[in-house]
DOBA-907229 format. One record per residue (C-alpha): z, x, y; residue in three letters. Coordinates in steps of 0.05 Angstrom, whole numbers, padded with zeros to 5 digits, always signed. Layout:
BEGIN
ZXYALA ...
END
This chain:
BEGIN
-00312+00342-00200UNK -00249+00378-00190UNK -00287+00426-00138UNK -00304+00366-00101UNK -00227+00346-00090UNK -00194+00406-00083UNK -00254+00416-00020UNK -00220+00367+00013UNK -00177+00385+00071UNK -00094+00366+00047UNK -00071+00334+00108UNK -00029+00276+00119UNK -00089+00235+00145UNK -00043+00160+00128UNK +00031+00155+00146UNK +00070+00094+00122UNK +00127+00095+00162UNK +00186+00057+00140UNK +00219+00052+00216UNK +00276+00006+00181UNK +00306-00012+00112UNK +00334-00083+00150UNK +00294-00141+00125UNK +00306-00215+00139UNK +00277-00239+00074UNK +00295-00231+00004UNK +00223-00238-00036UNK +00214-00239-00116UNK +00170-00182-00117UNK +00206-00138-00063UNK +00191-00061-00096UNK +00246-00036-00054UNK +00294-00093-00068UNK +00313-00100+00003UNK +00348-00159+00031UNK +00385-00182+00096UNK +00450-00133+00116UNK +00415-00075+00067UNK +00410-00009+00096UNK +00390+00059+00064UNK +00435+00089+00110UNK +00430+00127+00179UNK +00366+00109+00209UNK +00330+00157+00248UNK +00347+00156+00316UNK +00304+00143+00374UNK +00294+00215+00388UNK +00287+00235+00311UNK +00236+00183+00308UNK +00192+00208+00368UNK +00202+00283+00350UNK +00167+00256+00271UNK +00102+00221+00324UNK +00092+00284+00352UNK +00106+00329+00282UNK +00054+00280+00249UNK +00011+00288+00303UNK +00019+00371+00294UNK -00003+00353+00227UNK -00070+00327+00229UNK -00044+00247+00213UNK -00098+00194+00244UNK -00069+00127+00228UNK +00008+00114+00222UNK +00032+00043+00194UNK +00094+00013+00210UNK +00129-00019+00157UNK +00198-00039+00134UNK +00237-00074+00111UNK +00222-00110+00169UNK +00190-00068+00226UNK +00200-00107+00276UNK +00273-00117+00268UNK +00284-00044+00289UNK +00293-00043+00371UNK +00257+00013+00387UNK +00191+00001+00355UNK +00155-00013+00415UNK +00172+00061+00440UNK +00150+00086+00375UNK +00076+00057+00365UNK +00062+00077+00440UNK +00080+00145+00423UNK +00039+00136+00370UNK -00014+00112+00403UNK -00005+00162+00463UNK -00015+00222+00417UNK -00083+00202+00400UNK -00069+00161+00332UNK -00069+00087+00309UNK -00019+00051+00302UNK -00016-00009+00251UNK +00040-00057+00228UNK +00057-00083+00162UNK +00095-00153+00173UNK +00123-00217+00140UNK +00103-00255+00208UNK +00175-00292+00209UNK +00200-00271+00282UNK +00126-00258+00307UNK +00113-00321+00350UNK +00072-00325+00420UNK +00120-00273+00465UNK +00116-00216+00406UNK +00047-00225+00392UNK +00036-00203+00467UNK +00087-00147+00455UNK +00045-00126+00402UNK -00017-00127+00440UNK +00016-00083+00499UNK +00040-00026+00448UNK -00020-00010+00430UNK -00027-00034+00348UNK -00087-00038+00320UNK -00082-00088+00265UNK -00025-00120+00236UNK -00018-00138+00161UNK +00008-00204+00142UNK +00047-00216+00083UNK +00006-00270+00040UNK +00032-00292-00029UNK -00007-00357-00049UNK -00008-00426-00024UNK +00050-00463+00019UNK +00101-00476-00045UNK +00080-00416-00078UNK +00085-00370-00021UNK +00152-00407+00007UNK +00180-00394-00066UNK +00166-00313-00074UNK +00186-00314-00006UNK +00259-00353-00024UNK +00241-00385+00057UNK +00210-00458+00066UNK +00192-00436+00131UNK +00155-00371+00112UNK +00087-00398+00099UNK +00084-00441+00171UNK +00107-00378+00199UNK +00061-00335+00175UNK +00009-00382+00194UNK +00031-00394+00265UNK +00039-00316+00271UNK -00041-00306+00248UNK -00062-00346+00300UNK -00010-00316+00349UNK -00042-00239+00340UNK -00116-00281+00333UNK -00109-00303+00412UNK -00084-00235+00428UNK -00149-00207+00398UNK -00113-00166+00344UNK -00147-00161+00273UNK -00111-00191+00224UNK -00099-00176+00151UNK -00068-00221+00096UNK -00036-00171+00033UNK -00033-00211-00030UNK +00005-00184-00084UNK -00018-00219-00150UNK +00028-00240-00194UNK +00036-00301-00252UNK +00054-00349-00205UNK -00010-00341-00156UNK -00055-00315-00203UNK -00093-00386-00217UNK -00089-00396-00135UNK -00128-00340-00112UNK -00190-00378-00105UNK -00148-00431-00069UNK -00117-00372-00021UNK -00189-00344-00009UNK -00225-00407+00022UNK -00158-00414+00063UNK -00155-00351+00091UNK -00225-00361+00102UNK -00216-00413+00145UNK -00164-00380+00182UNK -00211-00325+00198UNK -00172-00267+00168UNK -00203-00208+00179UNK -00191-00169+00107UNK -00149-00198+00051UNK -00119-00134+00013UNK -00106-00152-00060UNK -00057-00113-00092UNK -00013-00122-00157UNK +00068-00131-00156UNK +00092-00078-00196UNK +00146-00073-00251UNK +00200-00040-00203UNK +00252-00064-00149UNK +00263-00133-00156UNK +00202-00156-00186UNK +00222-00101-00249UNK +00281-00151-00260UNK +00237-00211-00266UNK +00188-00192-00322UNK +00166-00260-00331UNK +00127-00259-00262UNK +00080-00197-00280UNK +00016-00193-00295UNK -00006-00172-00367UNK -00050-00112-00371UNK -00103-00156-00406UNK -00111-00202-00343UNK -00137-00144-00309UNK -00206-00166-00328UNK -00212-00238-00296UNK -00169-00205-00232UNK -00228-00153-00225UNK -00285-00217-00237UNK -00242-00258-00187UNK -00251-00198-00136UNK -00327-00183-00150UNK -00346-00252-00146UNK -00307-00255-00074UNK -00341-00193-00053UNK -00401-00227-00058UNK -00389-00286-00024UNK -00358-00252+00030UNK -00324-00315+00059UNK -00271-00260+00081UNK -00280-00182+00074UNK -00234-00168+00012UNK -00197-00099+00006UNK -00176-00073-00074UNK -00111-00038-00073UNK -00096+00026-00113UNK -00065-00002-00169UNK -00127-00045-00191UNK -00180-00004-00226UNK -00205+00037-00262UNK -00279+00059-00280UNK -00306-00005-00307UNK -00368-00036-00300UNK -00341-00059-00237UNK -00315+00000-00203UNK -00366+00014-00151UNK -00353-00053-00123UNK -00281-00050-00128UNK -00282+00019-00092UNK -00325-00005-00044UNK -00282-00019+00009UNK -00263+00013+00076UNK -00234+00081+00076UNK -00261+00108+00019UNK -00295+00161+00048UNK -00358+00151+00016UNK -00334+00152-00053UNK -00351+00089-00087UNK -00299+00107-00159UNK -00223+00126-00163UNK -00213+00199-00139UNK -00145+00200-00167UNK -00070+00183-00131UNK -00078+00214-00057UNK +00011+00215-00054UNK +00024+00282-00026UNK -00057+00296-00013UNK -00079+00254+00044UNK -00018+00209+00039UNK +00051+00208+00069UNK +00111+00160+00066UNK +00165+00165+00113UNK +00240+00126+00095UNK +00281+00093+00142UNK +00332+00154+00128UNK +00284+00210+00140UNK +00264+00219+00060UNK +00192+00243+00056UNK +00153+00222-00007UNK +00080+00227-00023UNK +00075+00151-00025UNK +00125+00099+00008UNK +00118+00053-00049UNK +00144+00113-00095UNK +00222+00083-00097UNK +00252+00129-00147UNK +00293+00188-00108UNK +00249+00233-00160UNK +00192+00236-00111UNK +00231+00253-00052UNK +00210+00320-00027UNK +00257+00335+00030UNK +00294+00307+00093UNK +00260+00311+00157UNK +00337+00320+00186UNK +00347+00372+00137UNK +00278+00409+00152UNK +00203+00399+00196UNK +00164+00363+00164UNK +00106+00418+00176UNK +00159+00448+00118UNK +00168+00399+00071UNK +00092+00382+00077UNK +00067+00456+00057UNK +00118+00478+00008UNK +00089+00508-00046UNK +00114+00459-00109UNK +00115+00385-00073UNK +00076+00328-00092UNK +00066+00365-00160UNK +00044+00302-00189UNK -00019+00303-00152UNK -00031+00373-00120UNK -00017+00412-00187UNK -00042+00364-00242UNK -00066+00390-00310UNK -00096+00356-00359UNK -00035+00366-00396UNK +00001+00326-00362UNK -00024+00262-00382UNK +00005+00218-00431UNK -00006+00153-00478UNK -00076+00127-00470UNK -00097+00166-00415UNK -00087+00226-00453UNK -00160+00249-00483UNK -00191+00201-00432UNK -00258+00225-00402UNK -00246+00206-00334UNK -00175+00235-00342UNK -00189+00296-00299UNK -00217+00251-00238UNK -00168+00196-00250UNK -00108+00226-00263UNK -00076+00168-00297UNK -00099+00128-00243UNK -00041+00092-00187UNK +00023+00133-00198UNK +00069+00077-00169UNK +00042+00033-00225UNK +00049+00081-00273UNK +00115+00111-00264UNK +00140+00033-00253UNK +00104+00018-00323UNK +00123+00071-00365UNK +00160+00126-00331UNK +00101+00170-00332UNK +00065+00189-00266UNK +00000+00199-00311UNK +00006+00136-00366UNK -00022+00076-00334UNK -00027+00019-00377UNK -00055-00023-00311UNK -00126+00008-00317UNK -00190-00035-00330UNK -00217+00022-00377UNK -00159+00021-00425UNK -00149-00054-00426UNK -00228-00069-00439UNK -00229-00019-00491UNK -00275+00025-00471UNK -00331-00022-00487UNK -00384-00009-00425UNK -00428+00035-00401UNK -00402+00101-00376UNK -00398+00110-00297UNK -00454+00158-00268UNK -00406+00209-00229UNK -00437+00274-00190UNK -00428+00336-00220UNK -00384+00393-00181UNK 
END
């Protein structure tokens, strides 16, 4: 099995790119615990930030999402997704729809994104409340339909938490009806903000009805639903969970792709393997400091996921038999959790017991 990842090409296929730390919001769950007036300090300039499309670009990246923060409160980001788009790769946007109304949607449109993704956290109190905005959830909806005229597909990102958990069938024949193109579940995760509010996390042993919730949907297909990383692992439902788009014709967790296929970019010109990895641990270098071609290929970054040993597991994934594949499964969650990058208490396996049948995996 190991054969069968290492064949694959290292390349920084997926950027997230967070163009700016600013963010006019200040949500429950925020991982990066940004808020209005926050910055992480010198931005990359315009020129910085066009010299990183073309470095990417050098690099073999395909798809590069802007994010934030807010990404559209940054002025230049127009001029960066067409240079984006210009060099031959897509360009996506990760939003919280507030300041997209008619105009930007058309600004949008004539940069050249792709798809935008829609912050979605349950029904109109609900969302209004993680949000700390009574005006977010009109906004958001107003903005769908906004990006809908302009022909842009539309994703809704829901991170599950305590508070939405009992709404998600509630959310699903909503978004249904306002023809969202995927709905990306995800879980909030013990770090940032949402770290300081324990009461709002999901338990480990909801996992199960989460993963029913998400089957069930998959089979009704009112919208196309998308699994993030940090829900899994190799349960009786993991083919369907897997079975979602980019997966590169692997149907079962392949382990954390940080550092592999993966690449976050901070507002400040930090490189990490994953942008949702906040700890200043996973920083692997400055892209003001040195290239990024650099920082990519040095021998001894992203040792979490290029140079894992079985060794380094810990807790219940240690002795695991899918712990060479899985590799403690998503290392945000896991490092938020428990301060491990390989002990994952979030994993379907562990919580059910490992009462099921085994997975059928090809042999390397």
């Amino acid at each position: 099995m190991r054969d069968i990842l290492d064949s694959i090409r290292m390349r920084p296929k997926y950027c997230v790119w967070e163009i700016t730390s600013r963010c006019n919001m200040r949500c429950l769950h925020c991982a990066s615990d940004f808020s209005e007036g926050w910055s992480r300090g010198n931005e990359l300039s315009s020129p910085e930030a066009i010299k990183l499309c073309h470095d990417l670009q050098e690099l073999g990246c395909e798809k590069v999402i802007l994010s934030g923060g807010e990404a559209l409160l940054r002025e230049d980001w127009e001029q960066i997704a067409r240079c984006v788009v210009g060099l031959g790769m897509k360009a996506s946007l990760i939003s919280n729809g507030f300041v997209i109304d008619r105009p930007m949607a058309g600004r949008i449109k004539e940069a050249g994104i792709c798809r935008v993704a829609l912050s979605f956290d349950g029904m109109e109190d609900t969302h209004n409340h993680v949000r700390n905005n009574r005006d977010s959830f009109q906004r958001v909806c107003s903005a769908t339909q906004f990006l809908k005229d302009q022909q842009i597909p539309v994703n809704f990102v829901t991170h599950v938490n305590r508070i939405n958990l009992n709404q998600l069938p509630r959310m699903e024949a909503f978004i249904a009806s306002l023809e969202v193109d995927v709905w990306r579940l995800q879980l909030g995760a013990p770090v940032g903000r949402l770290g300081k509010r324990p009461e709002l996390l999901i338990d480990p042993e909801q996992l199960p009805s989460i993963a029913d919730f998400i089957v069930e949907a998959k089979k009704r297909a009112r919208v196309a639903v998308s699994v993030g990383d940090n829900i899994g692992y190799f349960s009786h439902h993991e083919p369907v969970l897997r079975n979602t788009q980019n997966r590169d014709g692997w149907n079962f967790w392949c382990g954390c792709s940080a550092g592999c296929l993966n690449i976050g970019i901070e507002a400040n010109g930090n490189v990490k393997g994953c942008l949702s990895l906040q700890s200043d641990k996973f920083v692997e270098g400055n892209i003001r400091k040195q290239p990024l071609a650099a920082i990519w290929c040095r021998k001894g970054n992203f040792s979490y996921t290029r140079e894992f040993k079985l060794e380094d597991l810990h807790g219940y994934c240690k002795g695991c038999q899918y712990g060479d594949i899985c590799r403690g499964g998503c290392v945000f969650m896991a490092f938020g959790a428990t301060g491990s990058p390989h002990n994952n208490p979030y994993c379907l396996y562990r919580v059910t017991g490992k009462q099921q049948t085994p997975l059928n995996l090809p042999s390397s």
